[in-house]
N, C-alpha and C positions, 0 to 999 in steps of 0.2 A: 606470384610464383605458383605453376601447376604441381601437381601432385607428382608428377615424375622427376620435374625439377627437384622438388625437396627430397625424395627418396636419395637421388643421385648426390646430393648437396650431404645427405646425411651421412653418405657410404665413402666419400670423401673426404669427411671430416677424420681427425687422428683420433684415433684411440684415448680413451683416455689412461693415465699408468699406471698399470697395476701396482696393487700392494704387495711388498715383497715378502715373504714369507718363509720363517727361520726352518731349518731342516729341520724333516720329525714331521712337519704341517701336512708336507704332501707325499705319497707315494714312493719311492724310489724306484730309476728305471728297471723294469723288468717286476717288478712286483704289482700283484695283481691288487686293484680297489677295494675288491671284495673276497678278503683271503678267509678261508674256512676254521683259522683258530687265529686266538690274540693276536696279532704282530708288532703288539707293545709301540712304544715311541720314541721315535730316534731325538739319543739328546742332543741337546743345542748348546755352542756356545754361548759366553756372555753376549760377545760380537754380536752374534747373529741375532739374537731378540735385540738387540738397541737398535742394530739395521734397520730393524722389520718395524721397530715402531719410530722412524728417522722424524717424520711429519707430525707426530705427536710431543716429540723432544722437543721439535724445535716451538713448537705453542706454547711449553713450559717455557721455555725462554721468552718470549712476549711475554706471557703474565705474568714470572717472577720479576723483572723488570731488573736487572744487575748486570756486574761483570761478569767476563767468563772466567776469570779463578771463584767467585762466589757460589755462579750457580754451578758449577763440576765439583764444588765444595757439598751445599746444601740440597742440591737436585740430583745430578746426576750420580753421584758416588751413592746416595743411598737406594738409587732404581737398579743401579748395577747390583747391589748387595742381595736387592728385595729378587733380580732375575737368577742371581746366583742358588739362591736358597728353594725357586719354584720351580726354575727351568722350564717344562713343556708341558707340567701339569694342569688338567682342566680342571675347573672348577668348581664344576656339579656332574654326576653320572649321567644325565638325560634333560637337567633343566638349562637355567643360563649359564652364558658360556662354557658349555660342555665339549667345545673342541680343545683339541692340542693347542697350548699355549693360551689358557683361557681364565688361569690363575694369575696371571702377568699381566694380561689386556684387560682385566676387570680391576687392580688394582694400581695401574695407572691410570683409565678413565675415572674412577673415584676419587684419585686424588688430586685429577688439574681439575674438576671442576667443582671438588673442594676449596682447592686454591683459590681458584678464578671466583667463588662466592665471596674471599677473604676483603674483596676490592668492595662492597657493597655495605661494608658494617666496618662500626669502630669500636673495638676492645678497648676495654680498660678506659669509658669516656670519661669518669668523675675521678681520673688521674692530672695530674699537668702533662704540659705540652711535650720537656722535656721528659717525660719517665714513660709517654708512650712512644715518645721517638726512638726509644731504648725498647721497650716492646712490640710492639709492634711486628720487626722482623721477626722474632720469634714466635711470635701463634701464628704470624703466616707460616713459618714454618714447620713448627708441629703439629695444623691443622691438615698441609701438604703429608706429612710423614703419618700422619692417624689416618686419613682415606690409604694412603699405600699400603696400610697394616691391616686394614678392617675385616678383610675376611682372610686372613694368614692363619685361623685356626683351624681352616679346617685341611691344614697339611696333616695335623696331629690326631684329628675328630674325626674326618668321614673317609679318608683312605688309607691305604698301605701301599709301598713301592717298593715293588722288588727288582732285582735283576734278573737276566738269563738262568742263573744258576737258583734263583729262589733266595737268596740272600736278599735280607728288608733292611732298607735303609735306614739305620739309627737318626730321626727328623729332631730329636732332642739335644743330639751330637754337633751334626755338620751339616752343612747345606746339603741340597740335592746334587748340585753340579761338581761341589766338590765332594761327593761321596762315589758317586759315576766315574770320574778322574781315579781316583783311587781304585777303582775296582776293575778298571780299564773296559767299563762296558760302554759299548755303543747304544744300546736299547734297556727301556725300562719300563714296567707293566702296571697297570695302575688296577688294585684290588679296593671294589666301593663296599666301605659296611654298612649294612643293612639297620637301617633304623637309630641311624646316629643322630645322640642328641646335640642338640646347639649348646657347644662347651666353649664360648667366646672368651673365655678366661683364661684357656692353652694359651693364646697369645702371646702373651707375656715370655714363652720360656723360648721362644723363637726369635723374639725382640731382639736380643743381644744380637742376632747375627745379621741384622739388619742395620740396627739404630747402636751406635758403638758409646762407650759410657764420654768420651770426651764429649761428644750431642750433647747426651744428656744434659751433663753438667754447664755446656753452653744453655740451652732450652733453660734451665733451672736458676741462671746468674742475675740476680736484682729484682727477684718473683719468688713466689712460693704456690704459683699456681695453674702456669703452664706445663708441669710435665702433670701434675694430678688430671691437669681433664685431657689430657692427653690419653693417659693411659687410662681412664674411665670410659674415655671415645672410646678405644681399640678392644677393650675387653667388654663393652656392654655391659658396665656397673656404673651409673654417674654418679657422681657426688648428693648425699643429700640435703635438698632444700639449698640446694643451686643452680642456677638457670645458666648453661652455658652454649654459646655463638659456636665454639666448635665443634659441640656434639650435635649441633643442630644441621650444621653445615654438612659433616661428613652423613649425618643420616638422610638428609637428602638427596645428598650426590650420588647414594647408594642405591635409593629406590628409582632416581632416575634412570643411571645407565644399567639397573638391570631391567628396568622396564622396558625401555629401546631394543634392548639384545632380545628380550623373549617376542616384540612387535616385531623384530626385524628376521629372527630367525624362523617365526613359525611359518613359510614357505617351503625353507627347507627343513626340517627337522618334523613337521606335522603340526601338531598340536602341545605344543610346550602345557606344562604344569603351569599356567596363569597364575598369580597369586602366592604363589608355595614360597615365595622368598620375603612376604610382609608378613609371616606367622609372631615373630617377635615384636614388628610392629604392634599388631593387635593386640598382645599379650603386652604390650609397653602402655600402650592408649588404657588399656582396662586396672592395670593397678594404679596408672595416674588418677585413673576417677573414684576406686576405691580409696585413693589417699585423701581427694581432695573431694570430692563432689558427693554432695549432703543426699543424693537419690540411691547414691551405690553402698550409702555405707548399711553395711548386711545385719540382717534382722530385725530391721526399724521400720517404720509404718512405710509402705508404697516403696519400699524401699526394692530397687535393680535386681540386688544380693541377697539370696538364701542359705541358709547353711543347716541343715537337720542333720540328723542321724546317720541318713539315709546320701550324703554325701552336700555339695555346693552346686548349687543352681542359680543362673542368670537370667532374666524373665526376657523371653524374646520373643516377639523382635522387637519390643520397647527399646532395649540397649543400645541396638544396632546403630541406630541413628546418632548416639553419643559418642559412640567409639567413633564413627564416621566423621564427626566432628572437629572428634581431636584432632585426628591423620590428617585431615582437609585443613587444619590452622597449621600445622606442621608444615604443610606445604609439601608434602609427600604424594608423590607419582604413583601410577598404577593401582590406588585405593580399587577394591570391589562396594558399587555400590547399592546390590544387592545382597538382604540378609543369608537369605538362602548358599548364595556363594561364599560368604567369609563362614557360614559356619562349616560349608564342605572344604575348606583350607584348614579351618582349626581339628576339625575329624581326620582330615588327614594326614595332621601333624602330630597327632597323639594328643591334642589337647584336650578333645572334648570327647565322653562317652555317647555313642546313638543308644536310642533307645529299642526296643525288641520289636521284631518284628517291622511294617512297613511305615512306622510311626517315624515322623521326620522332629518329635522333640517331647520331651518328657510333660504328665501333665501332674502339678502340683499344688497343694492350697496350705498357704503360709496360716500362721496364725492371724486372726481377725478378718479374714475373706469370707465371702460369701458364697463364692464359684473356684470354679478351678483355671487353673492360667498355664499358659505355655511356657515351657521353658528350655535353657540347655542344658548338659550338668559337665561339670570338668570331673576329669579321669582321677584328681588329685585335688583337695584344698588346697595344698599347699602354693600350687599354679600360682595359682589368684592372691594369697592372704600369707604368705613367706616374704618376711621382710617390713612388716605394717607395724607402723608404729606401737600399735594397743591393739591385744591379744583379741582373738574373736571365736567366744564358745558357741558351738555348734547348740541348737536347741533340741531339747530332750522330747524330740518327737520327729517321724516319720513323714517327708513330705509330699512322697509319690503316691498319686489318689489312682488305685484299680478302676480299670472301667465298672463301673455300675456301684462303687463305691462311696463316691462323693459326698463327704456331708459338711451341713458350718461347720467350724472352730467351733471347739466348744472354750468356756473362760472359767478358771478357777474360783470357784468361790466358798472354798472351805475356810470359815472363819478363823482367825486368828487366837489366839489364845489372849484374852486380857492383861494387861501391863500391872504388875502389882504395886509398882513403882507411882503412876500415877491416878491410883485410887489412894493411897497413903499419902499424896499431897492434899488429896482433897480439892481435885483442878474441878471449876464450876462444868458444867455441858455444852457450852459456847462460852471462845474466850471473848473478853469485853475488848471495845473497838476502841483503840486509841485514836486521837488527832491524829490530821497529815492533812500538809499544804494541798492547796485545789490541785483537782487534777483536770487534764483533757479531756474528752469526752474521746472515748473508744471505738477506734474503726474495725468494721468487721474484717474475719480472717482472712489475710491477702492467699493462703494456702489452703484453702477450704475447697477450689476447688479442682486444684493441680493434683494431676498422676493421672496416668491412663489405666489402671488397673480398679476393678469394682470392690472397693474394700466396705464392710460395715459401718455405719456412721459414728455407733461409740464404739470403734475401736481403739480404744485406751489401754497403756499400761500402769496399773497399780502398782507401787511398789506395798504396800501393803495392803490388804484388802478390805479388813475388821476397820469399820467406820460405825460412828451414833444412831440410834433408830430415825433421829430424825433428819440426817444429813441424807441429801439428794443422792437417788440411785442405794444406800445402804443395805447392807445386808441383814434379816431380822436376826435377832440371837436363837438359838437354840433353843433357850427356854424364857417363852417371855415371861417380862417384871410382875410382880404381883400385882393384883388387883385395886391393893392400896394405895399404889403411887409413890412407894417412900422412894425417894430420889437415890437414896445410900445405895440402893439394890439394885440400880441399873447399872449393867455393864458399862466399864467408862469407857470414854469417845477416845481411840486411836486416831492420831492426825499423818495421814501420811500424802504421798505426792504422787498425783493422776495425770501425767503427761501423755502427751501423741507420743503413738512411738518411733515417726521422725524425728523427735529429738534427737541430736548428738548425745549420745550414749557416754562422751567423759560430762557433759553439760546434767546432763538427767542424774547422774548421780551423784555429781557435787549439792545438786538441788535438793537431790531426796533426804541428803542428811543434815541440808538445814529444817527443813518441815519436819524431818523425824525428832528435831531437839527441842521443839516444842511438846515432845513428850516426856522429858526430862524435869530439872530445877528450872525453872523461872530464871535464875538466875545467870546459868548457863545458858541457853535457846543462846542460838548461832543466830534466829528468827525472831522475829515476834507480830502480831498483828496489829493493824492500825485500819485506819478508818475504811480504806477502799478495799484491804488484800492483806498480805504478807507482806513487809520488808525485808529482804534479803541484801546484806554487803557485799559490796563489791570484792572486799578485803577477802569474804569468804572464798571467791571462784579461786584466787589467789593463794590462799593456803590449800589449795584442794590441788593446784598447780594448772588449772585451766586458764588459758589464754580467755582475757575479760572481754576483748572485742570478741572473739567468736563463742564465749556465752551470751552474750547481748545480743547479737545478731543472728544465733540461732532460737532463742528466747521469744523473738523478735518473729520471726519466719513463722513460728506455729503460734502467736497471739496468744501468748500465754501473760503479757504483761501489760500492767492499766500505763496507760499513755503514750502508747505505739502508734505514732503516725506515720503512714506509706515507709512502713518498715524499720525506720529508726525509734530505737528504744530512746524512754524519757529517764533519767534518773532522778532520785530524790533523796535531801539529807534530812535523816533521824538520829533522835537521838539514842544509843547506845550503850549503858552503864554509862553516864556520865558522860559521854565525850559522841560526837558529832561527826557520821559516818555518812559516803556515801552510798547510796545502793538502788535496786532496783525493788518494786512493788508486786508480787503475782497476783495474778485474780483468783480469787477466793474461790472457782468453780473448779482450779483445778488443785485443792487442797481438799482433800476423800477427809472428813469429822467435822467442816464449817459450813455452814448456811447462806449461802449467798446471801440471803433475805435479810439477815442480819449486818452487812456492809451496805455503805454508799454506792452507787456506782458513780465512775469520773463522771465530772462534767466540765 
């Protein structure tokens, strides 16, 4: 076929048919495209937005897969509700879908391909057959009803609508369309606030006139856990230390079709805000890893997370690549995978402070560095560490190093004051090494030489510092012993616990109070020593309320235990007052008053 053939062949082909578009979308005759003040937006009936999305109705019917009393039950009576309450209002003031009727068309495509993900995963597997044949319909459909809601907060958060006459629509009261009706206005103006936060939580008080309580109570009948993540999806609070299919689902469907809208709109509209709609994403990835991931937890050796005086600092672009992780196992669209860009999304979300000047990140030196490192810092702790499990004190020291100011860490070492306690036992200056079963012979540290940041090589934290003149690293006393050697006269050995300060921090001070009770009665010690280390009980992490797999396993990580093989800790039973425990062994190098020289090492 020639070239004229196909032009001609093309200009003969039919049109293809347009999308119909509810009144309010386009111009009315006689009024100009570009009028010199607001001319607000004509409202729409119900009719007319279900018209306009005809093609899209009908694909929820494919993939809800029912009757038609069902789906005009479960589908379409709550699109009608969700168009009642939004009518013609956009979505964003200049980002995605920021045209008329842009609050409506973003929360119908979030929820059919909410839905349509419902086909790919089975809720509730470790149920029987029967009792998910009974649910089933139901998270399909409050996973449907949680993408239609997901962003309904911001009818309450980032605009006001008023009429002709300046009267604002009470969005607490009534719907949109039926407040319009009552007021008898044709046109209604939409006023954007200026730096409105993400209040995902307004949801809720709009709910009711979407999702009516008979739903609910269906959603809720022979469960007690579909309308909770229901309603955890739609306000952006999940459940804790729950992993749930439909927050997963509607968080993807989210980031996909706004991602499409902003690839598809910026032709026309210029250049969209990129990225401005994963701010909570990112802000979701980062307390995940402060909850869970042993790099981020703040103030611990090499650790992501700083937190001074001087506010909370994130070391980047090390992070960058973690949080990128997360989003990318999420299975979330439109991620930036440049640092430089997610931190100009978080800057311009009010997340993160710049620093003065044409500096693109603050430079700081945590304790036990030997340089100074790059960083970002949030506008707020709270950002980051509102809501964590166990409280986190800021360190009583300033972390922003002045240019030309730079210097190490420096480390305390003002001695302790001697225990009067345990000179009135009359404890010997090395405790005697008890038996203990053979051991492994000890692999070197699997974390010796993980972290990208140059930290000092003993950088350790003491919990106490006053250790024996002759224990490794010791500090000398003040006033040394006399000449004569009398043993009475020497300051006595404090035994305290010299951990990395990667340690989990609930882990490190369950430990430090077993090593510190070997400064007590003999009797009492929660510890005691033996041939290769310290025994420590297991029983103890447990009264201390620490989960015993992740003290082992963080234990484990920084090679602080004799008979750790490729990472799995060895345990050992001792005997205990009389009775036969089991527990773990520390190595005697990182117990500040004992002589390693004086232990076995495994073999």
């Amino acid at each position: 076929m020639s070239l004229i053939d196909l032009l001609s062949f093309r200009k003969a082909s039919a049109p293809a048919a347009p999308r119909h578009e509810p009144a309010g979308v386009l111009p009315a005759p006689g009024e100009s495209p570009y009028p010199s003040v607001d001319p607000g937006i004509a409202a729409a009936s119900v009719d007319e937005l279900l018209a306009a999305e005809d093609e899209l109705l009908k694909r929820f019917k494919y993939c809800y897969g029912c009757d038609n009393p069902t789906f005009e039950r479960d589908i379409v009576a709550p699109i009608r509700a969700y168009a009642s309450y939004v009518n013609l209002l956009p979505a964003t003031a200049d980002n995605f879908f920021c045209g008329a009727g842009g609050l409506f068309r973003l929360g119908l495509e979030v929820a059919f391909y909410a839905l349509q993900g419902t086909d790919a995963h089975i809720v509730s597997g470790r149920a029987t057959i029967s009792v998910r044949k009974e649910l089933e319909p139901r998270w399909r459909q409050a996973t449907f009803l949680a993408g239609l809601c997901s962003e309904l907060h911001r009818t309450l958060s980032h605009a006001a609508v008023t009429d002709e006459h300046g009267n604002e629509w009470p969005a607490y009261l009534m719907p949109l369309s039926k407040w319009l009706q009552q007021r008898k206005a044709r046109r209604f103006f939409v006023r954007w606030i200026a730096n409105a936060p993400e209040s995902r939580g307004l949801s809720l008080f709009p709910l009711p006139h979407i999702v009516p309580p008979e739903t609910m109570q269906h959603l809720a009948t022979g469960n007690n856990t579909v309308v909770p993540q229901m309603l955890a999806s739609i306000t952006g609070l999940p459940l804790l230390h729950e992993q749930s299919i439909l927050i997963e689902l509607v968080k993807r469907s989210a980031a996909l079709v706004i991602d499409r809208d902003l690839v598809a709109s910026a032709h026309r509209y210029g250049k969209p805000i990129l990225g401005a709609h994963i701010e909570r994403y990112l802000l979701d990835a980062m307390r995940r890893l402060v909850a869970s991931h042993a790099a981020w937890s703040p103030n611990t050796e090499r650790s992501r997370v700083w937190f001074g005086e001087d506010g909370l600092f994130i070391v980047w672009p090390n992070a960058s690549a973690e949080i990128r992780k997360v989003l990318e196992d999420d299975e979330l669209r439109g991620i930036p995978k440049s640092p430089e860009t997610i931190v100009e999304i978080l800057t311009a979300a009010g997340v993160l402070q710049s620093p003065p000047g044409s500096q693109t990140a603050w430079s700081i030196q945590p304790p036990g560095t030997s340089s100074t490192i790059e960083a970002v810092r949030l506008a707020s702790p709270d950002i980051l560490l509102a809501g964590q499990t166990r409280p986190v004190e800021p360190l009583q020291q300033a972390l922003i190093v002045r240019p030309g100011s730079a210097q190490p860490a420096k480390t305390n070492t003002t001695p302790a004051p001697p225990d009067p306690a345990a000179a009135s036992a009359g404890r010997p200056s090395r405790p005697a090494a008890v038996a203990a079963p053979p051991q492994e012979a000890a692999e070197p540290s699997p974390g010796a030489a993980q972290g990208a940041l140059d930290f000092a090589p003993d950088a350790q934290m003491a919990v106490i510092t006053q250790v024996g003149d002759e224990a490794p690293g010791a500090i000398e006393p003040s006033t040394p012993p006399s000449a004569s050697g009398d043993q009475e006269r020497l300051p006595p050995i404090r035994f305290a616990l010299k951990a990395p300060m990667r340690l989990v921090p609930q882990v490190r001070q369950a430990l430090a109070l077993a090593i510190d009770s070997l400064n007590g009665e003999a009797g009492q010690a929660t510890a005691v020593t033996v041939a290769t280390g310290v025994f420590v009980p297991i029983e103890h992490f447990k009264l201390q309320k620490v989960d015993v797999s992740v003290a082992l396993r963080s234990l484990a990580e920084v090679d602080m235990l004799v008979g750790t093989k490729d990472r799995r800790p060895r345990t050992y039973q001792h005997d205990m007052r009389g009775q036969e425990q089991a527990g773990v062994i520390v190595k005697p190098i990182h117990v500040a008053g004992l002589d390693p020289a004086d232990f076995r090492t495994s073999e």
